[in-house]
KOLDO-272771 format. One record per residue (C-alpha): x negated, y, z negated; residue in three letters; residue number from 0. Coordinates in pm, 1 decimal, always signed. Each point is the difference from the previous one (the first is absolute). Layout:
N
X_Y_Z_Ala_NUM
...
This chain:
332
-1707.6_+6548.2_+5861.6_Unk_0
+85.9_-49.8_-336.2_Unk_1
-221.1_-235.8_-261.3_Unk_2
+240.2_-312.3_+10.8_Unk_3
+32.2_+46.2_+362.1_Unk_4
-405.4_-11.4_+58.9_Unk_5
-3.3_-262.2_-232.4_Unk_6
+218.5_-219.2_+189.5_Unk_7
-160.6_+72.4_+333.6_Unk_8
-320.9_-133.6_-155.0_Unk_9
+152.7_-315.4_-109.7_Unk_10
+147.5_-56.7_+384.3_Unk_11
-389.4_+54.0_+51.9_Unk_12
-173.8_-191.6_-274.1_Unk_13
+212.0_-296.3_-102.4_Unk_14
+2.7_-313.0_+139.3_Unk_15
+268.7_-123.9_+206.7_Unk_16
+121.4_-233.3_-309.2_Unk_17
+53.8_+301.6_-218.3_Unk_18
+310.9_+150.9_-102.2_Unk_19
+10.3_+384.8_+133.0_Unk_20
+153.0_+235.5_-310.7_Unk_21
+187.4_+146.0_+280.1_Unk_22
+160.6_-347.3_+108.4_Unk_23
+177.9_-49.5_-345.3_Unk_24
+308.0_-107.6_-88.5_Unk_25
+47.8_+281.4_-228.2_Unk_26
+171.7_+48.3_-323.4_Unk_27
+309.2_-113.9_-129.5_Unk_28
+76.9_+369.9_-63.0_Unk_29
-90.1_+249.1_+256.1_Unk_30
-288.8_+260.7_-76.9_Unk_31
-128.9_+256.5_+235.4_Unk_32
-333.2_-73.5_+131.6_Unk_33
-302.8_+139.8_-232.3_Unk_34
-204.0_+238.0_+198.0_Unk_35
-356.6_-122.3_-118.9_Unk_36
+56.2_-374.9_-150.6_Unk_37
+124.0_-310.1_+217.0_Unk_38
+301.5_-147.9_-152.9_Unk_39
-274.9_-285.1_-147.9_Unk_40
-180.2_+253.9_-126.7_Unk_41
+285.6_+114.0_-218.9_Unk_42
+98.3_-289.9_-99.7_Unk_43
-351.1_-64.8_-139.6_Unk_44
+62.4_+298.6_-213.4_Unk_45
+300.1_-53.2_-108.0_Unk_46
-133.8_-301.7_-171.9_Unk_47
-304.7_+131.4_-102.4_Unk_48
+205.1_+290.4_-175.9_Unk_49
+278.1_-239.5_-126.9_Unk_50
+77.8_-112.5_-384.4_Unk_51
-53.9_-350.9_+103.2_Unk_52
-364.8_+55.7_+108.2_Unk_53
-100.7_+160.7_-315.6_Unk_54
+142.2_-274.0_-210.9_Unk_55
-175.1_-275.1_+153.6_Unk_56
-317.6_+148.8_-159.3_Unk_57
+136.8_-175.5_-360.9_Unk_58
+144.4_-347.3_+177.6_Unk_59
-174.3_-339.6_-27.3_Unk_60
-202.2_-103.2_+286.6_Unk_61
-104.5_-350.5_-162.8_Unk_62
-87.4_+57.1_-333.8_Unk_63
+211.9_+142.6_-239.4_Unk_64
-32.7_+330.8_-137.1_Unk_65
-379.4_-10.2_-13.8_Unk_66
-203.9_+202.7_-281.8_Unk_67
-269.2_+53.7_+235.3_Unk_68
+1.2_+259.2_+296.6_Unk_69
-175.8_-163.0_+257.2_Unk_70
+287.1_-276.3_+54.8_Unk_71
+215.7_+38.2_+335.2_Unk_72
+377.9_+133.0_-45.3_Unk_73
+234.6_+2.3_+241.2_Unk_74
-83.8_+346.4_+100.4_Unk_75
-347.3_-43.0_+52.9_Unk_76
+95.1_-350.6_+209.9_Unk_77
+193.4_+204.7_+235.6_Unk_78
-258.5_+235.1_+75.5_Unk_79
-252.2_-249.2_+47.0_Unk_80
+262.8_-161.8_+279.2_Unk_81
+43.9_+313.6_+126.7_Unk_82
-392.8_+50.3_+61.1_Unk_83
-26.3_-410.9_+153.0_Unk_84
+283.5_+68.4_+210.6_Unk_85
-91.8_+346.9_+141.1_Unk_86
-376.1_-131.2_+52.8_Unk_87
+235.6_-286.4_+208.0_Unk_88
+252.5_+204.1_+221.9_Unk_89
-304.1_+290.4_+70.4_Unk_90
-211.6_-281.1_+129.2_Unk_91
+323.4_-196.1_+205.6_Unk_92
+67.0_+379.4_+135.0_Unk_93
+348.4_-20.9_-172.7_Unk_94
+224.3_+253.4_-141.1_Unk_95
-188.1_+67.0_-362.8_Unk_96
+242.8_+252.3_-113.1_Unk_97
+271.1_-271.2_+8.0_Unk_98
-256.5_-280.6_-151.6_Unk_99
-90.2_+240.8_-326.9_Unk_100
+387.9_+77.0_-15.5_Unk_101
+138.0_-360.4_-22.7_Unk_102
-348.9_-81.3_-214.9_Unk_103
+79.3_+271.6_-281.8_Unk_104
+378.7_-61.8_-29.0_Unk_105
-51.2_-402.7_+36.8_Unk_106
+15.4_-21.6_-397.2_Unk_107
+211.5_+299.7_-104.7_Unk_108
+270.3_-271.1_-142.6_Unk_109
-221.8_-232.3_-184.2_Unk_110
+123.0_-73.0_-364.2_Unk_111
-175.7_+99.5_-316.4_Unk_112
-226.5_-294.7_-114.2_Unk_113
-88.7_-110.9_+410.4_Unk_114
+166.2_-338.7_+140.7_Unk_115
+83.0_-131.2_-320.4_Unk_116
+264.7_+275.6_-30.8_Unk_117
+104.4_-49.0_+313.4_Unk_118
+48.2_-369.7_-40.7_Unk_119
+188.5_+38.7_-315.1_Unk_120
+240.2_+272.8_+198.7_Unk_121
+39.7_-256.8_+281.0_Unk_122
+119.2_-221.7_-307.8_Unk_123
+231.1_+216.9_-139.8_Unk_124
+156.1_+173.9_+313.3_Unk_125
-24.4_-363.1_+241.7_Unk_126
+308.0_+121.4_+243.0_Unk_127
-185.1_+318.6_+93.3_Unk_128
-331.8_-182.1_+74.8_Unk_129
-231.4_+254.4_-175.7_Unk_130
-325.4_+27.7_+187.4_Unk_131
-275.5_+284.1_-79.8_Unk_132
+26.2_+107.6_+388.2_Unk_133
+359.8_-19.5_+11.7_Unk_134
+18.8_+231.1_-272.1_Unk_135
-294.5_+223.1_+151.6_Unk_136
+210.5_+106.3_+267.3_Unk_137
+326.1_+81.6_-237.3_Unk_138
-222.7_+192.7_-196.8_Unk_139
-76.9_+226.2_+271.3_Unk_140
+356.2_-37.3_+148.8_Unk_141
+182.4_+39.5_-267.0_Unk_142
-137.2_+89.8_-324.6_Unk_143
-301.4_+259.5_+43.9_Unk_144
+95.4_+398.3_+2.6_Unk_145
+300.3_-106.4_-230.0_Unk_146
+190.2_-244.9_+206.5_Unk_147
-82.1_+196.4_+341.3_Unk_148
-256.5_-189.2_+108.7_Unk_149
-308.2_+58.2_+172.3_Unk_150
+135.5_-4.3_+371.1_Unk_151
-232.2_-214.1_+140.6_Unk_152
-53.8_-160.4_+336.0_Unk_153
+57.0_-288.3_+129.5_Unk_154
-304.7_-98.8_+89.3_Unk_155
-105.9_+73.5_-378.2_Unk_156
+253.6_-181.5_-131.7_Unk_157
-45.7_-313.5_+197.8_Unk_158
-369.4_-5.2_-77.0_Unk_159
+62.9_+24.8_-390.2_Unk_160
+267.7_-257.3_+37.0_Unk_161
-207.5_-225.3_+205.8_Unk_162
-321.4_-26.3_-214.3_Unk_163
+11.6_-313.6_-196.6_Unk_164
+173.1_-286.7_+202.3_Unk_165
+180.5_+167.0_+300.7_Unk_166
-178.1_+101.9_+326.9_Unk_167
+43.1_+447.1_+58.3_Unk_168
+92.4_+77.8_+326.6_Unk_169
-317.5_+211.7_+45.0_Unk_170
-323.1_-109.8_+11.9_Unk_171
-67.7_+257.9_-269.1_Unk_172
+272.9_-101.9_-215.9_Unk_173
-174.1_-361.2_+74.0_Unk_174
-387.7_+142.2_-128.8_Unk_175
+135.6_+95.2_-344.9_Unk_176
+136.5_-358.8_-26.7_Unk_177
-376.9_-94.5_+54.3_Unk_178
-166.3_+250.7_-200.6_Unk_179
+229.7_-52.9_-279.3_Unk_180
-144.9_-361.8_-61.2_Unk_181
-343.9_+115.0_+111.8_Unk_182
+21.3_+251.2_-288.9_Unk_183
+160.3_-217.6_-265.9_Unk_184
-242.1_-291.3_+76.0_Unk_185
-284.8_+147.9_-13.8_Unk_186
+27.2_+277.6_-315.0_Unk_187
+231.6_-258.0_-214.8_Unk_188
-322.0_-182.9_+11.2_Unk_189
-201.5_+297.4_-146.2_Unk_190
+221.9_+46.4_-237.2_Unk_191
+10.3_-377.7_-106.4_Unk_192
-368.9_-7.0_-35.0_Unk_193
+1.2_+290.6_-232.4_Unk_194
+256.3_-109.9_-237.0_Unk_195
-120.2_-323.3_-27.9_Unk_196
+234.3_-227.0_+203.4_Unk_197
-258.9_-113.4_+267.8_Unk_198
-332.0_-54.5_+68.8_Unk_199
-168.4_+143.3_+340.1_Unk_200
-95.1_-361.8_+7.4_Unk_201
+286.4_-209.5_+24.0_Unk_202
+82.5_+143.2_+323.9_Unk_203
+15.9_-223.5_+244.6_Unk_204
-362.8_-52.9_+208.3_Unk_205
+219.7_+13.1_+289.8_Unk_206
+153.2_+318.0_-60.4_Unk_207
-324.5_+159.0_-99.2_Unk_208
-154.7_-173.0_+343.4_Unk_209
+230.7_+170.7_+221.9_Unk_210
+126.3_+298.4_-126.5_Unk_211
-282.0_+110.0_-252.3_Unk_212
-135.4_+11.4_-303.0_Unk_213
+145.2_+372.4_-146.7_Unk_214
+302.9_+191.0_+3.0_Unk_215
-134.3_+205.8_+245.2_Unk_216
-103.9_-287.4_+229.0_Unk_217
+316.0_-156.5_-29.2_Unk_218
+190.4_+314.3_+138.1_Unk_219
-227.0_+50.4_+254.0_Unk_220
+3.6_-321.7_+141.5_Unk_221
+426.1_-31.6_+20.2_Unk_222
-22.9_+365.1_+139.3_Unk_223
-227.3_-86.9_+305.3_Unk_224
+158.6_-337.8_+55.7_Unk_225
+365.0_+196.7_+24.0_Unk_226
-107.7_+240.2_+266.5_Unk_227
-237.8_-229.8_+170.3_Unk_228
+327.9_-190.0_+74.1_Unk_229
+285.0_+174.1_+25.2_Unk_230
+171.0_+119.1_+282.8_Unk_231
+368.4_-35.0_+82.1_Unk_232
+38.5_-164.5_-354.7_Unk_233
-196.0_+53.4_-328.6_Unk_234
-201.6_-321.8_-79.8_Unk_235
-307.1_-139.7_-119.4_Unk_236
-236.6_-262.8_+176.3_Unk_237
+75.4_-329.6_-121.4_Unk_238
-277.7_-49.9_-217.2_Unk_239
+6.2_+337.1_-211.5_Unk_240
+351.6_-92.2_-51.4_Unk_241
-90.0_-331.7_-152.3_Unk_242
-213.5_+147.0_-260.9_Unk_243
+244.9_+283.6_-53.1_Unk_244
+273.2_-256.5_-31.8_Unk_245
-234.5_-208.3_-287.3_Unk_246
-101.5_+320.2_-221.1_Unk_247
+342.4_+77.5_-2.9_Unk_248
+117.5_-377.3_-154.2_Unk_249
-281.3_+56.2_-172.4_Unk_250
+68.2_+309.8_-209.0_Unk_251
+360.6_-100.5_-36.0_Unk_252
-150.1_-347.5_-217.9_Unk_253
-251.5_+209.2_-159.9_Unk_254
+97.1_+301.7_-101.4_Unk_255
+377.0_+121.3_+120.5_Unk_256
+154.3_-319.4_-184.0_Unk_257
-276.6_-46.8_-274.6_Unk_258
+111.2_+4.2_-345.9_Unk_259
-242.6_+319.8_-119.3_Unk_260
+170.4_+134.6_+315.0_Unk_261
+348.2_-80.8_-136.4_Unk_262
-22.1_-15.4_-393.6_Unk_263
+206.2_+347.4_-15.2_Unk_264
+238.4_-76.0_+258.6_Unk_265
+272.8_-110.6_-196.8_Unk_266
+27.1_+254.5_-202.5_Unk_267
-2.8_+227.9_+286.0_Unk_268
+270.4_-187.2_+148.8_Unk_269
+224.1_+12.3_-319.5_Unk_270
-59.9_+378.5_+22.4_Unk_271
+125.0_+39.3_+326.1_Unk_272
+296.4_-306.5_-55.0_Unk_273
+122.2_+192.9_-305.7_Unk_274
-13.0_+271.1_+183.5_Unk_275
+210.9_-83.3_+244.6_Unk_276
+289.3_-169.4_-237.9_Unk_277
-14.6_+357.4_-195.0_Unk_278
+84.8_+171.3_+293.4_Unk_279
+247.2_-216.0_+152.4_Unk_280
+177.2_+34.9_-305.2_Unk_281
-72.7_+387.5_-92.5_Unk_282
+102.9_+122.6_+337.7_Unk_283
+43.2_+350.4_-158.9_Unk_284
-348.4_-15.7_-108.0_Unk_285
-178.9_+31.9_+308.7_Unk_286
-113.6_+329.8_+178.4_Unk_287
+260.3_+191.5_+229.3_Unk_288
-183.8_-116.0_+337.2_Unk_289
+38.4_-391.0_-126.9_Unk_290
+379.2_+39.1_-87.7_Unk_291
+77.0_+165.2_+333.9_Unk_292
-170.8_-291.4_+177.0_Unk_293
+195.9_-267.9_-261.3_Unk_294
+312.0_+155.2_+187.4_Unk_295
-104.4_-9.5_+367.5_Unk_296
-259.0_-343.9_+0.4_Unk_297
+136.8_-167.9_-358.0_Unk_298
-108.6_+8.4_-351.5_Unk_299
-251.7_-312.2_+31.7_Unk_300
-215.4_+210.9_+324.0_Unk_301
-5.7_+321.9_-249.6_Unk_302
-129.1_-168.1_-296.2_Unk_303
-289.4_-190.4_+227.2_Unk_304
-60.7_+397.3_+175.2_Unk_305
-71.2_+149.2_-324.8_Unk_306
-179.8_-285.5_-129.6_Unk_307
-230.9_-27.7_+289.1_Unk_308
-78.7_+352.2_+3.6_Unk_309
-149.4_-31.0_-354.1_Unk_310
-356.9_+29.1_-35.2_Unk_311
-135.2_-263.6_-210.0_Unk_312
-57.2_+229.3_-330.3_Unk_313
+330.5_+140.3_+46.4_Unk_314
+219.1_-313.3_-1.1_Unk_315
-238.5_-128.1_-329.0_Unk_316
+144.4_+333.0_-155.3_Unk_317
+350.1_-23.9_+79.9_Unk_318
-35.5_-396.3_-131.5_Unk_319
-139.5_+154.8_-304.1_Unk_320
+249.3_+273.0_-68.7_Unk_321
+301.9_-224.9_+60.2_Unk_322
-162.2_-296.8_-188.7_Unk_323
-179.1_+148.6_-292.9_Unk_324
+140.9_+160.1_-261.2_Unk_325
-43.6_+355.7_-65.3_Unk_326
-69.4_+71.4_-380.7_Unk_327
+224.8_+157.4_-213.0_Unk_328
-48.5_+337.6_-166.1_Unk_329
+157.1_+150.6_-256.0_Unk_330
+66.0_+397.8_+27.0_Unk_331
């Protein structure tokens, strides 16, 4: 038998009931022949892992904008840590992992430079398309990655990255990385709060610290047992782990997501990416080859909100500088 093939005779032996076989997919939109030693999750996972997307996400904004120090989360090191809570998840809840870490490392690949606040201004700018980060995830891999060919994913992929913010996946794995995502940004937005100031361990809420813990650590652990304690059929939590979850969350959005140390560079992050955008729409010419082709198929407004989303945060501060400032003038 070949690798994939043992592979998938393990998972018909291993896996729960609830979990999606890699053999049971719905394939890709282009047909591939079969790899002889990876599942068709299994590629997908590197095809991410291996993609231009994933490496820029080390230099986009997590929370806190283009931080001096190195110990602050980016958006790269967010997905991994979802990655790691929703493995720890689907292993326990004898689900399909391969397909979990997939839809966990691509879930961000089409956040904008300079995290929701870019996105928000793009969702200004470009209202009739309804710009969403996860939207955008899965046209970056569809679409834009490899050049315009796209990374070929599944559907089950696909669906999970799609799914991860408001919509339900129609896996249970697809369904974990929705929960894992907020685990993860709950708990290490508060780390990185305390560090730079913004909060105080201590204004917490007693209640939170009562039921879910007192650390990080705690925190995780707690959500983590409570999720496969009761899940089944459906991913949940008991009713009283999602009550506290449910307060930190309100919490850190009054506290630290819309506080003003939080938000003090936002606007001019949001004029970066608003100028931008009116550059573009009206230098058509200017953009790269990949963005002009998709101006002609999808419409000069989608292009201009492609390239700019693909921008790392250092890279669209740049471009505003070299269009913006001027250059000074030497005599030869």
């Amino acid at each position: 038998m070949l690798p994939r093939e043992i592979t998938q005779e393990n998972e018909k032996k291993i896996l729960s009931e609830n979990a999606c076989l890699s053999e049971n997919s719905k394939g890709r939109d282009i047909y591939e022949k079969p790899c002889d030693i990876r599942t068709d999750f299994q590629r997908d996972r590197d095809r991410i892992i291996h993609s231009n997307a994933f490496r820029r996400l080390k230099h986009k904004t997590q929370v806190f904008l283009i931080p001096k120090s190195d110990h602050y989360r980016t958006r790269l090191t967010h997905t991994l840590e979802v990655s790691q809570i929703a493995r720890t998840i689907s292993r326990a809840l004898r689900l399909n992992e391969d397909l979990t870490e997939a839809i966990a490392l691509g879930h961000d690949l089409g956040h904008t430079p300079f995290g929701h606040d870019g996105e928000r201004m793009l969702q200004k700018l470009y209202p009739a398309g309804d710009f969403r980060h996860y939207k955008q995830s899965v046209r970056v891999a569809e679409k834009i990655e490899r050049d315009g060919k796209g990374l070929n994913l599944t559907a089950e992929v696909k669906n999970g990255i799609l799914c991860h913010t408001n919509m339900t996946a129609d896996t249970l794995e697809g369904v974990v990385v929705k929960f894992a995502d907020k685990i993860a940004y709950l708990n290490h937005d508060i780390e990185d709060a305390i560090r730079g100031g913004v909060l105080n361990a201590g204004n917490i809420p007693q209640h939170v610290i009562d039921v879910l813990g007192d650390s990080k650590s705690k925190r995780i652990t707690t959500l983590v047992t409570d999720i496969i304690a009761n899940s089944g059929t459906e991913i949940t939590y008991s009713e009283p782990i999602r009550e506290a979850h449910d307060e930190l969350r309100r919490f850190m959005f009054d506290t630290v997501y819309y506080a003003a140390v939080t938000n003090r560079e936002k606007d001019k992050a949001c004029h970066i990416v608003e100028y931008l955008f009116d550059h573009y729409m009206h230098n058509k010419d200017a953009l790269p080859e990949l963005y002009i082709r998709l101006a002609e198929e999808d419409g000069l407004e989608m292009a201009v909100c492609d390239f700019i989303s693909c921008m790392t945060d250092e890279y669209a501060i740049d471009l505003f500088k070299e269009l913006c400032i001027p250059k000074q003038w030497i005599r030869i």
